[in-house]
C-alpha positions as semicolon CSV with decimal commas, in nm:
position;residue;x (nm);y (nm);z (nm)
1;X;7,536;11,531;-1,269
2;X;7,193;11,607;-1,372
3;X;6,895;11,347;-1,385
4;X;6,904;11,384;-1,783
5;X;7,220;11,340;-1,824
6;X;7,289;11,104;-1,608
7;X;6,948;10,884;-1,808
8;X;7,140;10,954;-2,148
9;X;7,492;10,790;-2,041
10;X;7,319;10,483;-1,877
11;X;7,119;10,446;-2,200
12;X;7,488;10,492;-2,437
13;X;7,637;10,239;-2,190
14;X;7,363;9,989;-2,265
15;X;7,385;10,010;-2,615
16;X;7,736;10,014;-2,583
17;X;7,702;9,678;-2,389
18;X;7,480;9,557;-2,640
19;X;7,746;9,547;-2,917
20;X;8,038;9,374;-2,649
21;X;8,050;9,021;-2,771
22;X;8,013;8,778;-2,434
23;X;7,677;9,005;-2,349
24;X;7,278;8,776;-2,346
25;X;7,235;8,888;-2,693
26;X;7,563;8,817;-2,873
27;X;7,564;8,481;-2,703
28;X;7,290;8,337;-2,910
29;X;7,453;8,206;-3,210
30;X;7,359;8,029;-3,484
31;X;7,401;7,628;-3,537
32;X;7,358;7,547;-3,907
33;X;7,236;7,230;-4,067
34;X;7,209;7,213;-4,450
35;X;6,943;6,978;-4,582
36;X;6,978;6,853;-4,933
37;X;6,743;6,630;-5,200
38;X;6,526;6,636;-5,475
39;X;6,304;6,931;-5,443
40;X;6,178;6,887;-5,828
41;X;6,129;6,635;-6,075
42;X;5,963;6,307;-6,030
43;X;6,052;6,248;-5,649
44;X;6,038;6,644;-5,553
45;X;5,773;6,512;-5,281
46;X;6,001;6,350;-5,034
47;X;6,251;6,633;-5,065
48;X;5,946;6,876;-4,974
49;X;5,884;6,693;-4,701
50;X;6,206;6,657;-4,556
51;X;6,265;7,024;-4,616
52;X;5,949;7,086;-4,381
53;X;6,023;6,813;-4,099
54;X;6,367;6,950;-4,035
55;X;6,252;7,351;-4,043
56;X;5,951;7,170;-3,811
57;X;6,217;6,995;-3,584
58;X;6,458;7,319;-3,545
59;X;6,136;7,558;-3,474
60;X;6,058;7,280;-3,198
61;X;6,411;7,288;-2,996
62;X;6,460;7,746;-3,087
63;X;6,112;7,774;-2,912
64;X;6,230;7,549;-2,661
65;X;6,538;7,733;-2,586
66;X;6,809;7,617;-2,837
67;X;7,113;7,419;-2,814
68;X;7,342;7,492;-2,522
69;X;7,705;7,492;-2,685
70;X;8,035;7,441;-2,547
71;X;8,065;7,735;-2,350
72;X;7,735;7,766;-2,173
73;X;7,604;8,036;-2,511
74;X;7,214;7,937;-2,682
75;X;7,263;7,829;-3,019
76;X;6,926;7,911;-3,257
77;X;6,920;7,624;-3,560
78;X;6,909;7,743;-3,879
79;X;6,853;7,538;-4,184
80;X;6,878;7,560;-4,542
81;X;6,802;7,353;-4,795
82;X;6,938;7,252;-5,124
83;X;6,772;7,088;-5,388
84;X;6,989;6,833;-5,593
85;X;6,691;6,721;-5,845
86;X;6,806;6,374;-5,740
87;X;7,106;6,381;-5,983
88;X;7,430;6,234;-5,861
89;X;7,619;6,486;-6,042
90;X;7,432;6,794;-5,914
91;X;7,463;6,641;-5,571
92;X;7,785;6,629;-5,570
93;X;7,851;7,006;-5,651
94;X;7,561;7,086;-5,375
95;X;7,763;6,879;-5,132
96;X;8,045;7,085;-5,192
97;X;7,879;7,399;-5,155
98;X;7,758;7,320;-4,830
99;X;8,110;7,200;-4,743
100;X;8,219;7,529;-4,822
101;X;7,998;7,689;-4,589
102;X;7,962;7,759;-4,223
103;X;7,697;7,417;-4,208
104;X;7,845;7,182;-3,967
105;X;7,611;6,883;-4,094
106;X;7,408;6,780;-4,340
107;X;7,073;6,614;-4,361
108;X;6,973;6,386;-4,693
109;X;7,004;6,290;-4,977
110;X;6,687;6,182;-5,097
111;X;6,810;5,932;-5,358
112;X;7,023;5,646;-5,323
113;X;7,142;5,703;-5,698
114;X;7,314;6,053;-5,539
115;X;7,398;5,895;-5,182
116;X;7,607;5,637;-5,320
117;X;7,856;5,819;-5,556
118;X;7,825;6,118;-5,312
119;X;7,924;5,906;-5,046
120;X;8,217;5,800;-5,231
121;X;8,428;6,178;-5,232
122;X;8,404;6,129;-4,859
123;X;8,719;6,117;-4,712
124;X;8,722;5,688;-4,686
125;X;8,883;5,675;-4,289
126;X;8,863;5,904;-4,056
127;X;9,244;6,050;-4,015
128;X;9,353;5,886;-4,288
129;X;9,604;6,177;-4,391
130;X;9,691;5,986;-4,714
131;X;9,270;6,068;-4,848
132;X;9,209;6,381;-4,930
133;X;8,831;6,300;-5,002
134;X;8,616;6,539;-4,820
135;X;8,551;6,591;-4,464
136;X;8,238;6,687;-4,393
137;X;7,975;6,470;-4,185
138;X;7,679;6,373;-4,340
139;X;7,324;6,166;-4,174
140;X;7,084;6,085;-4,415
141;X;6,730;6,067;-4,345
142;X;6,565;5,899;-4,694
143;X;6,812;5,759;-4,874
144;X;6,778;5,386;-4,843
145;X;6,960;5,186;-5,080
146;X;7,125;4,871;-4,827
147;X;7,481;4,924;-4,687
148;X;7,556;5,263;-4,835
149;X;7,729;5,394;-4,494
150;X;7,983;5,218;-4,515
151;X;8,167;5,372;-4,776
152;X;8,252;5,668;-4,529
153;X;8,341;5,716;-4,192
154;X;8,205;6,068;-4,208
155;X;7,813;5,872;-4,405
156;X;7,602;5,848;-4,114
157;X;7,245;5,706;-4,219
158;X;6,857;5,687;-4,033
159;X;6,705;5,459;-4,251
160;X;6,502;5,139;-4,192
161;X;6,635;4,793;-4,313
162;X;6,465;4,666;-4,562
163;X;6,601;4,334;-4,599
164;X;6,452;4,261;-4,179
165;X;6,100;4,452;-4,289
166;X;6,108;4,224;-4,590
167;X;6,200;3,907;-4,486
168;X;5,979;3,935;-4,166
169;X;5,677;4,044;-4,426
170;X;5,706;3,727;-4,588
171;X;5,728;3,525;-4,289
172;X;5,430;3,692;-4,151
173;X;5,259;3,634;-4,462
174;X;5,332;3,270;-4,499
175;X;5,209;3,179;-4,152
176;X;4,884;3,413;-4,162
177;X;4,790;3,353;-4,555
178;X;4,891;3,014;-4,660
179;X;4,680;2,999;-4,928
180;X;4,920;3,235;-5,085
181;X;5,194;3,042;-5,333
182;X;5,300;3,267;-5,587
183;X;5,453;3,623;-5,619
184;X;5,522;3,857;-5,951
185;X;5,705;4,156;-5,922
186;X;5,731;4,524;-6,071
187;X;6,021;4,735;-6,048
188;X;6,158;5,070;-6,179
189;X;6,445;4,971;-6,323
190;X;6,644;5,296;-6,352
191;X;6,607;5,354;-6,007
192;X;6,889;5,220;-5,737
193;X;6,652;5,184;-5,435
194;X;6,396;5,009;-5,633
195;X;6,637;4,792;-5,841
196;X;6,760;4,691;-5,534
197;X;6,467;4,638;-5,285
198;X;6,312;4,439;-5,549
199;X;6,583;4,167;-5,664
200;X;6,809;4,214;-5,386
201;X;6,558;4,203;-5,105
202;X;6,171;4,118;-5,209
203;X;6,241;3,911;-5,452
204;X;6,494;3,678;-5,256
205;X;6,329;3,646;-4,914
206;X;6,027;3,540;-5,039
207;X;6,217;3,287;-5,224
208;X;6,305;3,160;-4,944
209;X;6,008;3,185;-4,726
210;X;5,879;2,900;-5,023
211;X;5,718;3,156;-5,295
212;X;5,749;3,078;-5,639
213;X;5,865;3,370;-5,856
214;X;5,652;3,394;-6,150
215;X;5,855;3,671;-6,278
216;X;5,868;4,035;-6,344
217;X;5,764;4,383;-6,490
218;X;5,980;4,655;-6,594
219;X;5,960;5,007;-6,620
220;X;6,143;5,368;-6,569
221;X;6,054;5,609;-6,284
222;X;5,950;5,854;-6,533
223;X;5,682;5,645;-6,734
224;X;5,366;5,739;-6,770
225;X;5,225;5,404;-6,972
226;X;5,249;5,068;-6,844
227;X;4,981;4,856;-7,016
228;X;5,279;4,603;-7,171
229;X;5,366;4,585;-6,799
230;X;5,052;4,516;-6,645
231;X;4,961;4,273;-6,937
232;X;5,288;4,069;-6,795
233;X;5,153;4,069;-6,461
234;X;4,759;3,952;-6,566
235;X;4,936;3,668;-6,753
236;X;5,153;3,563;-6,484
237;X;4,843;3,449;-6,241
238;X;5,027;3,552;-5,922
239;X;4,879;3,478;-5,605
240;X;5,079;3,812;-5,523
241;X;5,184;4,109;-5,709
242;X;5,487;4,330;-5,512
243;X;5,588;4,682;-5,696
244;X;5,937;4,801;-5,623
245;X;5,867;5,142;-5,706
246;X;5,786;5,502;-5,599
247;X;5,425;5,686;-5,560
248;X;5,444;5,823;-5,923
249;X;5,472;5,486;-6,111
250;X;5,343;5,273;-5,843
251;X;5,021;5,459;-5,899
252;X;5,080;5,452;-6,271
253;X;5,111;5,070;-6,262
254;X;4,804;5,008;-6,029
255;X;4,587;5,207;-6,248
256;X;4,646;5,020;-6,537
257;X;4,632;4,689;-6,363
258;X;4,259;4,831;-6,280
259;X;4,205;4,890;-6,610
260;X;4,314;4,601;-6,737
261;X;4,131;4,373;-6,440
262;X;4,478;4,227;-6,292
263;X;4,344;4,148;-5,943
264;X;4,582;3,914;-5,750
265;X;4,489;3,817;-5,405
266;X;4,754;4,067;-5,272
267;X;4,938;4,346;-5,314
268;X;5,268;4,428;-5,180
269;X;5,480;4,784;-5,199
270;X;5,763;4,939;-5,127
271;X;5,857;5,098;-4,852
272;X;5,870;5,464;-4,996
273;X;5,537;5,479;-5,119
274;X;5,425;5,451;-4,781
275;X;5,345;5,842;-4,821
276;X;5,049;6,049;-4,836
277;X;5,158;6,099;-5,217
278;X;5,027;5,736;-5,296
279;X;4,747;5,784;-5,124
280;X;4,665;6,081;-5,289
281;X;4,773;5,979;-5,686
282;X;4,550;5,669;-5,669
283;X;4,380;5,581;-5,355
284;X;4,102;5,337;-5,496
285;X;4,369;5,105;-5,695
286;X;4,625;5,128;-5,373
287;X;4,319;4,978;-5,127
288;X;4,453;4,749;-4,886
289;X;4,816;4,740;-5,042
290;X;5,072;4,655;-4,763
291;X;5,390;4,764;-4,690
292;X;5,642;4,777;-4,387
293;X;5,762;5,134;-4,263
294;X;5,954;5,306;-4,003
295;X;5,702;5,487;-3,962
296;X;5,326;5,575;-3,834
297;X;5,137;5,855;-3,589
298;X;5,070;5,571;-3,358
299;X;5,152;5,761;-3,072
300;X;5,127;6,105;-2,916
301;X;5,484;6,198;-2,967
302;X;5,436;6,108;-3,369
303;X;5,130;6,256;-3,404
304;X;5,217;6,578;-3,281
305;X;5,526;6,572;-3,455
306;X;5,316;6,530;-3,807
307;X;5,110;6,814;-3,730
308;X;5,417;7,034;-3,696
309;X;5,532;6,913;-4,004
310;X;5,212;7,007;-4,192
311;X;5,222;7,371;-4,027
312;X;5,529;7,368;-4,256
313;X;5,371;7,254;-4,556
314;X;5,502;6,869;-4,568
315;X;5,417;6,546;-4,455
316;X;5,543;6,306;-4,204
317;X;5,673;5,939;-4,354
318;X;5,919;5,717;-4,285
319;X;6,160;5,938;-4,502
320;X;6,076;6,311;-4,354
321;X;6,022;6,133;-3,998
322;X;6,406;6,025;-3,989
323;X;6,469;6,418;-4,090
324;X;6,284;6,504;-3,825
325;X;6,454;6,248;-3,563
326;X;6,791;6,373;-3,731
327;X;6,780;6,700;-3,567
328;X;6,694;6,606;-3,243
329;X;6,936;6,354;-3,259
330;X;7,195;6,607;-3,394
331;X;7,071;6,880;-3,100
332;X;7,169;6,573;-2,844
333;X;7,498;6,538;-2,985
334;X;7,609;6,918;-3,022
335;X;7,505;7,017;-2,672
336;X;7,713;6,639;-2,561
337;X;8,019;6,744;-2,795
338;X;8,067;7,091;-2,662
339;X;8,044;7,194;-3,042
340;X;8,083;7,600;-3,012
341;X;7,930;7,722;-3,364
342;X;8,134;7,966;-3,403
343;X;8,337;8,067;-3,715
344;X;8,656;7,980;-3,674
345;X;8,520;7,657;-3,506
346;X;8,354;7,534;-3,822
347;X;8,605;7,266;-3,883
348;X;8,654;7,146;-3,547
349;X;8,264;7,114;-3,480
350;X;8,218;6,883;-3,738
351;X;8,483;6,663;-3,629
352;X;8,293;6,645;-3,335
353;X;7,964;6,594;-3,463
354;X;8,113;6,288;-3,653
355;X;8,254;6,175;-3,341
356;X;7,951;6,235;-3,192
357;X;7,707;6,010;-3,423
358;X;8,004;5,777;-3,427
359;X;7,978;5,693;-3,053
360;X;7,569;5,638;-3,106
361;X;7,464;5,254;-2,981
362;X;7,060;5,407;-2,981
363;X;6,875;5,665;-3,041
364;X;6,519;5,786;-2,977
365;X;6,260;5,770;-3,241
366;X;5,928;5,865;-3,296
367;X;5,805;5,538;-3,231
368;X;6,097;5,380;-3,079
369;X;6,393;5,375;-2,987
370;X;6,667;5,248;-3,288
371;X;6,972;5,103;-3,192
372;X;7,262;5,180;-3,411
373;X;7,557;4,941;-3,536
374;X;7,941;4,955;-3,619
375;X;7,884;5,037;-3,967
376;X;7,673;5,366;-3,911
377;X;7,354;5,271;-4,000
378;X;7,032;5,205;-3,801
379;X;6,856;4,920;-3,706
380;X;6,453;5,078;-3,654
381;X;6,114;4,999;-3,500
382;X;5,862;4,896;-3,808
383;X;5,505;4,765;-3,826
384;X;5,351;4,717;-4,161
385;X;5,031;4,936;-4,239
386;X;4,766;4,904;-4,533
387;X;4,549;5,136;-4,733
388;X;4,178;5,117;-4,609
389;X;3,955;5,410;-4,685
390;X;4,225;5,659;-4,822
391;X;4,447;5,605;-4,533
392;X;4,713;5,424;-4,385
393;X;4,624;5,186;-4,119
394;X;4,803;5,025;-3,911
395;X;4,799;4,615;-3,977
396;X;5,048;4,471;-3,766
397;X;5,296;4,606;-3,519
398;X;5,606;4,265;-3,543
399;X;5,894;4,505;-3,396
400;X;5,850;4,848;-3,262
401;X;6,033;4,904;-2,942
């Protein structure tokens, strides 16, 4: 056989060899996570960023090598993601689209006014062969709304707990500031996270750390003028004011309180306008707010992980930090579940991917490590920061691991 020829069959058999499924390069398969949230409106901000800390996260662990699957192949993680304009309704039908797909998990949603219904087509108990609600794991990264995991056994959630951030706040608070008596609150009253941190959480452990409640402001998330509201407030004469609310109207409200010369000896906030997005709507009037998070870049592992989210366009938070944790913690859990990613695997990975985050007692955080409990939710590292200079500073560190 001549040289030439014998060149040209060795180069057919290779790319013969190439297109054999079992060779290097058909191994590498693709793993594929579906994020989901409000990528417009109001609140597009925190589904931005947890669009970028996940597509951050997955470039991390492909660069790295991938996820090793159940039979020894590289997986490569892919992710989409789905915006649901934080409308229960819409989420709902983008659930199901992603259930129809080859995604073996999803990641969000952003709002707890989609999490909660959405959580509810969930098949109820795992097995239960009587429920036909859908079976399709989901771990949420900014939803935060207390106790929404439990309506499904397939609702897995990374989200701080407010009423422990809250209630240790106020404890802090009374034993460092006793000269503080009073507290007035504001709240976005069409919003379920809000609504709830605020009367079900703010409102009642400060009750019973001794505050009197002087009282409260309402508004919607989408207002844009809230000089009746901050009127309220300057009559009220609270030692502190807390807003339940979200960047947009938080900044809204402290603006007019500016305006208006409200100036109580403190301000509290909630936890999701712990962003850059409050710091960047109103800066001045936010100066030396406080509020507990899950999150800060008080380490190296945090602070590198930020800048890979803003190579992505996005922000790191306590909402798009979970996202982030979420796929490491999901990359953990694939390689530990033998999940294959293959097509006709689809519905047998995600069984095991709930099993998976089912099993979880703790899992490593950006700052901590977060134990999890029975009822698939997560009990997280926090410290409470304040605005100083146009940025978040740390002011004191009561639990991180």
């Amino acid at each position: 056989m001549s040289i030439a020829r014998t060149t040209a069959l060795s180069a057919a058999l290779g790319l013969a060899l190439l297109a054999i499924p079992g060779t290097a390069q058909a191994q590498e398969r693709q793993v594929k996570i579906t994020g989901f949230g409000a990528m417009s409106g109001v609140v597009r901000s925190f589904g931005i960023n947890s669009k970028a800390a996940l597509e951050a996260a997955a470039d991390r662990i492909n660069r790295s090598g991938g996820v090793t699957l159940g039979d020894g192949a590289k997986g490569k993680i892919v992710i989409e993601f789905l915006d649901d304009r934080c409308n229960a309704e819409e989420g709902i039908s983008v659930l199901r689209r992603i259930a129809s797909s080859e995604a073996l998990v999803a990641v969000g949603p952003t709002c707890s006014n989609v999490a909660e219904p959405l959580f509810g087509i969930l098949q109820k108990k795992f097995g239960d062969a009587g429920d036909t609600g859908l079976q399709f794991p989901i771990f949420t990264d900014v939803a935060i709304k207390i106790g929404l995991a439990k309506i499904s056994e397939w609702a897995f959630r990374n989200v701080p707990n407010e009423t422990e951030m809250y209630a240790t706040l106020f404890k802090w608070l009374k034993a460092t500031k006793p000269n503080l008596k009073t507290i007035y609150g504001g709240v976005e009253e069409n919003f379920a996270h809000s609504r709830a941190t605020w009367y079900a959480v703010m409102k009642e452990v400060a009750a019973k750390e001794g505050f009197e409640i002087k009282g409260e402001s309402k508004w919607l998330l989408e207002d844009t003028n809230f000089s009746n509201q901050a009127r309220e407030a300057k009559k009220a004469e609270a030692d502190i004011i807390a807003i339940a609310a979200h960047p947009f109207s938080t900044c809204g409200m402290l603006k007019e309180m500016a305006r208006q010369g409200v100036k109580p000896k403190l301000l509290i906030g909630l936890t999701s306008s712990s962003s850059t997005e409050t710091l960047q709507g109103c800066a001045g009037e936010a100066e030396a707010i406080i509020i507990p998070t899950s999150f800060a870049p008080i380490n190296d592992q945090a602070r590198a992980a930020a800048d890979a989210v803003s190579k992505f366009k996005g922000s790191l938070d306590l909402h798009s930090g979970a996202a982030w944790e979420n796929v490491f913690i999901l990359k953990k859990i694939i390689e530990e579940q033998k999940v294959m990613a293959k097509p006709d695997t689809v519905k047998a990975d995600r069984e095991k991917i709930r099993a998976g985050l089912a099993k979880l007692t703790v899992t490593d955080g950006l700052i901590g490590k977060s134990k999890r409990t029975p009822d698939r939710e997560a009990i997280k590292p926090y410290l409470f920061v304040h605005a100083k200079a146009g940025k978040w500073e740390v002011l004191h560190t009561p639990a991180v691991n």
